[in-house]
N, C-alpha and C positions, 0 to 999 in steps of 0.2 A: 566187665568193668575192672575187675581185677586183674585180668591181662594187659589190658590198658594202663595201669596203673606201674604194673611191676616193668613194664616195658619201658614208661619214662621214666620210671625210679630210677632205673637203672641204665636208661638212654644205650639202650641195644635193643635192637630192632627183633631178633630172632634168639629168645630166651635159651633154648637149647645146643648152641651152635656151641663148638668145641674149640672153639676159638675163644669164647669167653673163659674169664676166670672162675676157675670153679666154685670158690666161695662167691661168688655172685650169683651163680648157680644155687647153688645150697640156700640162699639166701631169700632167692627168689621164689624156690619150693615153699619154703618157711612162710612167703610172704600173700600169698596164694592159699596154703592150705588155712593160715588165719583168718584171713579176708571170706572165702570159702569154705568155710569146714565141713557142708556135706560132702566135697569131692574129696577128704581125706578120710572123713570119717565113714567106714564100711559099713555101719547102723544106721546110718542118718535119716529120718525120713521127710527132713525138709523141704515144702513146696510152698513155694513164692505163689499167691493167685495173682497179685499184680508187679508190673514193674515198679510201682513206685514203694509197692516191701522188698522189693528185690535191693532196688538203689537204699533204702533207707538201711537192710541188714548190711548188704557188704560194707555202707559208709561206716557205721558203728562198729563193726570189725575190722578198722584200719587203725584203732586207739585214737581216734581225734578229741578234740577235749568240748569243745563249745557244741549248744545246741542250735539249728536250724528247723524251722516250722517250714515244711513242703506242703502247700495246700492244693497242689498240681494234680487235677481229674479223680477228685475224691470228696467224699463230702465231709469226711473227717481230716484234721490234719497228720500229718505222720511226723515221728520226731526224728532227728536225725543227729545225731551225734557226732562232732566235727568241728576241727578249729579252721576248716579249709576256706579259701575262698571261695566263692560260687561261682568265680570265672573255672577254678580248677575243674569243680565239678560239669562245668559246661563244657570243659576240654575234655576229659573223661568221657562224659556219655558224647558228645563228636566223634572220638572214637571210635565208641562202639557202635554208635549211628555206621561208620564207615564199615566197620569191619561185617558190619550184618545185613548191609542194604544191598541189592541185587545190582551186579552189574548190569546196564543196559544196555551198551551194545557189547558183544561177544566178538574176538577176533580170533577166525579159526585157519588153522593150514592141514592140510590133507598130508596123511604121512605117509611116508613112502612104503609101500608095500613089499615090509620083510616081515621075515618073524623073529623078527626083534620085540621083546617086549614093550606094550604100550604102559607110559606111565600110570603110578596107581592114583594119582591126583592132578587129574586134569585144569592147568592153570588156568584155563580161559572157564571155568565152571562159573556159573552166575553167582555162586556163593562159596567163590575160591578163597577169598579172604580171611572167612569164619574157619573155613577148612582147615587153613595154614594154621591159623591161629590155635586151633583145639588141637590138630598136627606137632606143632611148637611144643603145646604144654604136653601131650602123648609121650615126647622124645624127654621130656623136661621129666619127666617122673616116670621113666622108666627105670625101673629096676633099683631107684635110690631109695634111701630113707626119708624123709621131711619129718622136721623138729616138731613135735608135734603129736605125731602119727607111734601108735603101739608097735607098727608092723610096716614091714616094707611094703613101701604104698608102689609098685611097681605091676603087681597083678589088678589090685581093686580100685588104685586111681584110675590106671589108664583105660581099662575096662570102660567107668564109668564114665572117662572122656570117648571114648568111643561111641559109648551110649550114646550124651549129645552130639555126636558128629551123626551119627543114624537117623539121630532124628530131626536136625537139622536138613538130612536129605530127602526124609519123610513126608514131612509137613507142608503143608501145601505152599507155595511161594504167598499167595493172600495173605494168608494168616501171618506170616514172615513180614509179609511188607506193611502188615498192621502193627504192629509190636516196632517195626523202623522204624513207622512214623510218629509213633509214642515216643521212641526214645531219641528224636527231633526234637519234637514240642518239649519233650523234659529237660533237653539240654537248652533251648532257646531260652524258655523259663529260665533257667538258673543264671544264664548268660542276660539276663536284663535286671537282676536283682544286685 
């Protein structure tokens, strides 16, 4: 959601690209490590058991001001801290809906037989999207500092963006496509409120 986030913040598609200006770069590290601060912080031992503490931590580390009661697949409510609209947040988790949901059909071409190196990220991968995405932020926080952070977060961020990228390729597509269609229903919710 935070990728999502700093990508329209900032209306560029590919957060790391060197095309960009660098203080938007920098900024967007900043923007990321707040929103998230166990991927910055090398102690952290933050686990989310649901997505709707997922969504409700990152929305309160974005500094929004007003509150929203989520009563979404819970039997308590969750508070959420936030002057945003709930269409935003329905754009947001869309998003991420897209960037996590399996592609269904796969278009493949047989490569021609050199030995030429095969790429390390197979675009047509049913969860190419999420790849790019954690890929993005990998290059995004290599080797920089982020405002924030005691230490250059270039060894223990992207480390730990690698982690999720492992384990993104781990975990069984099921389980994957349960958690998309949570974060469907959660976006639909916010999109009719």
């Amino acid at each position: 959601m935070a990728y999502a986030y700093a990508t329209r913040h900032f209306s560029i598609s590919c957060l790391a690209s060197s095309r960009n200006d660098p203080q938007d770069q920098r900024e967007a590290r900043r923007l990321i490590a707040r929103a998230v601060p166990f991927i910055a912080d090398r102690r952290s031992r933050v686990l989310h058991i649901t997505l709707t503490d997922a969504v409700a931590n990152v929305w309160s580390r974005l500094d929004w001001v007003s509150t929203v009661i989520v009563p979404f697949l819970s039997d308590q409510p969750h508070t959420l801290k936030g002057s945003t609209q709930h269409s935003t947040m329905a754009v947001l988790l869309k998003d991420v809906f897209h960037l996590l949901r399996q592609r269904k059909v796969v278009v493949t071409e047989d490569l021609p037989d050199t030995d030429a190196p095969k790429p390390a990220l197979v675009p047509d991968h049913p969860r190419a999207c999420a790849l790019m995405a954690l890929s993005d932020l990998t290059v995004l926080f290599e080797g920089n500092t982020a405002e924030g952070c005691e230490q250059r977060v270039g060894n223990h961020v992207t480390m730990k963006i690698m982690y999720y990228a492992g384990h993104l390729l781990a975990v069984p597509s099921s389980i994957l496509d349960t958690v998309v269609d949570e974060v469907f229903l959660q976006s639909s919710s916010f999109g009719k409120k």
